[in-house]
C-alpha positions in Angstrom: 89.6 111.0 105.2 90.3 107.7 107.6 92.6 106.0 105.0 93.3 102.9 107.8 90.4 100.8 107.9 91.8 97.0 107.9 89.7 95.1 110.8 85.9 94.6 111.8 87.0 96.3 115.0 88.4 99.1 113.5 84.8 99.8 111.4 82.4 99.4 114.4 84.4 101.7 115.9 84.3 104.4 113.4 80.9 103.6 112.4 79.8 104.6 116.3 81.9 107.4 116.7 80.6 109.0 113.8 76.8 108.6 114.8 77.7 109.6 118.0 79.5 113.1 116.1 76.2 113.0 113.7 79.6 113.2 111.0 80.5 111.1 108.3 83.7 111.1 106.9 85.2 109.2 103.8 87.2 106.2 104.5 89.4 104.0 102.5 90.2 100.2 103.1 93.7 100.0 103.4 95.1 96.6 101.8 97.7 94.3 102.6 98.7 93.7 98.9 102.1 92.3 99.7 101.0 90.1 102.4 103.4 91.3 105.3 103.0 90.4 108.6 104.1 93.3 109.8 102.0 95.7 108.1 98.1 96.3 108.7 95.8 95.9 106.1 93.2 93.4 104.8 94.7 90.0 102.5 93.5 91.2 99.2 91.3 87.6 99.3 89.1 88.7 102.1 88.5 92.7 100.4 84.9 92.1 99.0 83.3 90.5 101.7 85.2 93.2 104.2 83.9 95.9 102.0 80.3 95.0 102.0 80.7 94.8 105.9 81.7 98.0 106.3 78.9 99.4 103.6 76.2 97.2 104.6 76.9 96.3 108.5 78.7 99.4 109.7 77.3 102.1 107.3 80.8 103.3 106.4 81.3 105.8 102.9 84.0 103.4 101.9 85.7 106.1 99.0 88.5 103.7 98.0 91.7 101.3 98.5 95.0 102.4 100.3 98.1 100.2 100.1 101.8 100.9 101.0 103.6 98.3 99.0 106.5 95.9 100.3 109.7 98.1 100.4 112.0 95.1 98.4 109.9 94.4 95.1 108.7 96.7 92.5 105.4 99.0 93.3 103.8 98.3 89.6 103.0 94.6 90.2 101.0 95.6 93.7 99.9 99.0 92.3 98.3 97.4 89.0 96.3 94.9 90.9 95.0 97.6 93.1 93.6 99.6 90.6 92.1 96.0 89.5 90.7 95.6 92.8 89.9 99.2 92.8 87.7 99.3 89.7 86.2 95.8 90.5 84.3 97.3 93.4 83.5 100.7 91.9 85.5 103.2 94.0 86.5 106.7 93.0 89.7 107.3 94.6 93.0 105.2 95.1 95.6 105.9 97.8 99.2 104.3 97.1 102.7 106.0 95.7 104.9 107.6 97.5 108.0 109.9 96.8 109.8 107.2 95.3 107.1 105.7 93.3 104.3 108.6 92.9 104.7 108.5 88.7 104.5 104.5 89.2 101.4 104.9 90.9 99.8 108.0 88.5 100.3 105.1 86.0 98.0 103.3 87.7 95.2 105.9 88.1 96.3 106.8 92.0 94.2 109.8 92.9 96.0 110.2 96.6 99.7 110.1 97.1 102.0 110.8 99.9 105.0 112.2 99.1 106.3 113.3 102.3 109.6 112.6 102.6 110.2 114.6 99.1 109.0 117.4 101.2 110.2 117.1 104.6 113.2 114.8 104.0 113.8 111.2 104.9 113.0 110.8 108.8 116.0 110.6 111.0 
């Protein structure tokens, strides 16, 4: 699973690569739900007409959303309108919660979580 696909660039590229494998493997559009500038991800405004790009232009198995959600405010807000956006365009799977907010995001039907740092520690 390619859960980082934010940019035009980013899909042509993956789109090629995998003809050129003859592979196809599931991707997920990750979103920018909080709107940081120092984070990747797609502004939550421009997600359909990105989507049906990477379906229709770049032939992409778009499986579902990814979002990692600003550090400083509370997960729910971003996590409930990603499941919104989520179920608006018909997707499967959902990718956001993390070790500190994995039963926030179960809430709100997350089917991947990465709880990392529950596992291995906090990074040093």
């Amino acid at each position: 699973v390619i859960e980082t696909v934010d940019r035009e660039k980013i899909a042509k590229v993956l789109s090629s690569e995998m003809e050129k494998q003859g592979r196809q493997l599931p991707c997920f559009i990750q979103v920018n739900t909080g709107l940081e500038e120092q984070k990747s991800g797609i502004d939550p405004q421009s997600l359909e007409d990105f989507y049906g790009y990477c379906i229709n232009d770049c032939g992409l198995v778009i499986k579902g959303l990814m979002c990692i959600p600003p550090f400083n405010e509370p997960s729910e807000i971003f996590f409930k309108e990603m499941s919104e956006l989520n179920k608006k365009l018909n997707l499967e799977e959902l990718s956001m919660g993390m070790s500190s907010d994995f039963l926030i995001a179960a809430k709100y039907k997350s089917t991947f979580i990465r709880v990392g740092s529950s596992i291995f520690g906090q990074r040093s």
